[in-house]
N, C-alpha and C positions, 0 to 999 in steps of 0.2 A: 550551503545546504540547499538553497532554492535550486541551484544548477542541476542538481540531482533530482527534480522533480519529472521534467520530462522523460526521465528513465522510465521512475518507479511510479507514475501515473500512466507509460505508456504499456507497462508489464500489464497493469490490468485494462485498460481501456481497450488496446488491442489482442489482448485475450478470445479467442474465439468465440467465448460465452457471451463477451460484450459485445465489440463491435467487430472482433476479427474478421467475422466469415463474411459482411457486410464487405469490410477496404479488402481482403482477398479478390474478393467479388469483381470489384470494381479496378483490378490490377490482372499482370498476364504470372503474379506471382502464386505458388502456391503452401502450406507449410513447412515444406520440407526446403523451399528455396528461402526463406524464412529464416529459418533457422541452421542452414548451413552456411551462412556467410561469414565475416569473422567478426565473432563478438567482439573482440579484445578491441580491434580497430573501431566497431562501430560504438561501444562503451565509450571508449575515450573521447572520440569524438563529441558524441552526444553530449557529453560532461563540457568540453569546452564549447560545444556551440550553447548549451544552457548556462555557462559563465558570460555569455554573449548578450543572452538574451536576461539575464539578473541585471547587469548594467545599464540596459534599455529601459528594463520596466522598471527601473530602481528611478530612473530619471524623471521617468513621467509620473510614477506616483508619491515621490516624497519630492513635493514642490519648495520645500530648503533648499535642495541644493543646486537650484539655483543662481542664487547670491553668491554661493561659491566658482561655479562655473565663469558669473560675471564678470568678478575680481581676483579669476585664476589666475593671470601673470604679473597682477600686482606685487611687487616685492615688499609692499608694507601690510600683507593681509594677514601673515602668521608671525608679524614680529609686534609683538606685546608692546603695548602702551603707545603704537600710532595711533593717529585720527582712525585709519581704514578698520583696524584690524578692530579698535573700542565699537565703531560703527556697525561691524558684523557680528559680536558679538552680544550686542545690545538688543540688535534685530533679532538673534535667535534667540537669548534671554524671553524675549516678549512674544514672538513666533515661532519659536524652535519644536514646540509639539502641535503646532493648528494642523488639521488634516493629516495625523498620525494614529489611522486608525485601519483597522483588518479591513472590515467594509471598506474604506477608501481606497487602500491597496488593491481591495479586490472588483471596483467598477475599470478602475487606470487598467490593471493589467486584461482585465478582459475586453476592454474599449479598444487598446491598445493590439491585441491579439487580433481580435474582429476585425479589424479595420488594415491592419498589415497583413496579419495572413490571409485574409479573405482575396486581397489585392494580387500576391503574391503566388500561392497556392490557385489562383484562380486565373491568372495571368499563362502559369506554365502550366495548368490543366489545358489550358485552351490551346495551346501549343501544342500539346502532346497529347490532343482529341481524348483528352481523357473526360467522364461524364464528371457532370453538377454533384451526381451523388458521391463520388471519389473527395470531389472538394469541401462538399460540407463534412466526411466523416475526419476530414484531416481539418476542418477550420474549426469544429466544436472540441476537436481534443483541443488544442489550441488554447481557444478559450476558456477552458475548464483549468487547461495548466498555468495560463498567463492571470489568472484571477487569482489560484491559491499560492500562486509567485506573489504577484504582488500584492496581496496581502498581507503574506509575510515579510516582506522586505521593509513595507508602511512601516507596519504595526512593532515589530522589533529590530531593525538595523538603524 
């Protein structure tokens, strides 16, 4: 479901009402170049590079899994009744909901956005002489989508 956020937060964020005409602005695009490219391809896309970005911010903000990552190539971690596997499950019994909350979700994934896309988005601005104000209107969508990602990710996955 999160993957599908940067669609359907980008339908309206880049709406021309919102900030459209501002990233237009600051691009050699205009709506018509916009909107004649190919959905089909750019949906899909979008869809899996936002499966990309679910996995990321799932990482940084539900700090469980962790311990899973740790003890990933253990072969005694999902076989019932080792030491490893009683040990992991003990830990999540006692841990398994700390820091599993929407607000949580949502400083990680905006921390997280700020901080990579800023990097990122501001790296290849400066490459391609593109203005500060191009990078902020693409680093606060960003932020606005990687907070109610990982919020939701937190709080219910």
């Amino acid at each position: 479901i999160t993957a599908a956020f940067p669609i359907l937060l980008g339908a309206v964020y880049y709406n021309p009402k919102v900030m459209g005409k501002i990233w237009l602005s600051t691009t050699d695009l205009t709506p018509d170049d916009v909107m004649g490219g190919n959905m089909t391809k750019t949906l899909l896309l979008s869809y899996l590079f936002g499966l990309f970005m679910s996995y990321i911010i799932f990482l940084f903000a539900v700090h469980q899994s962790s311990i899973y990552q740790l003890f990933l190539h253990e072969k005694d971690l999902l076989e019932s009744g080792t030491e490893l596997n009683t040990y992991v499950n003990s830990f999540m019994a006692e841990y398994g909901a700390k820091h599993r909350t929407f607000g949580h979700g949502v400083i990680h994934g905006m921390e997280l956005c700020l901080m990579m896309g800023l990097a990122m988005i501001g790296i290849s601005a400066l490459h391609e002489q593109r203005s500060m104000k191009y990078v902020w209107v693409h680093v606060i969508f960003w932020v606005i989508c990687g907070g109610l990602m990982g919020g939701v990710l937190c709080a219910f996955v």
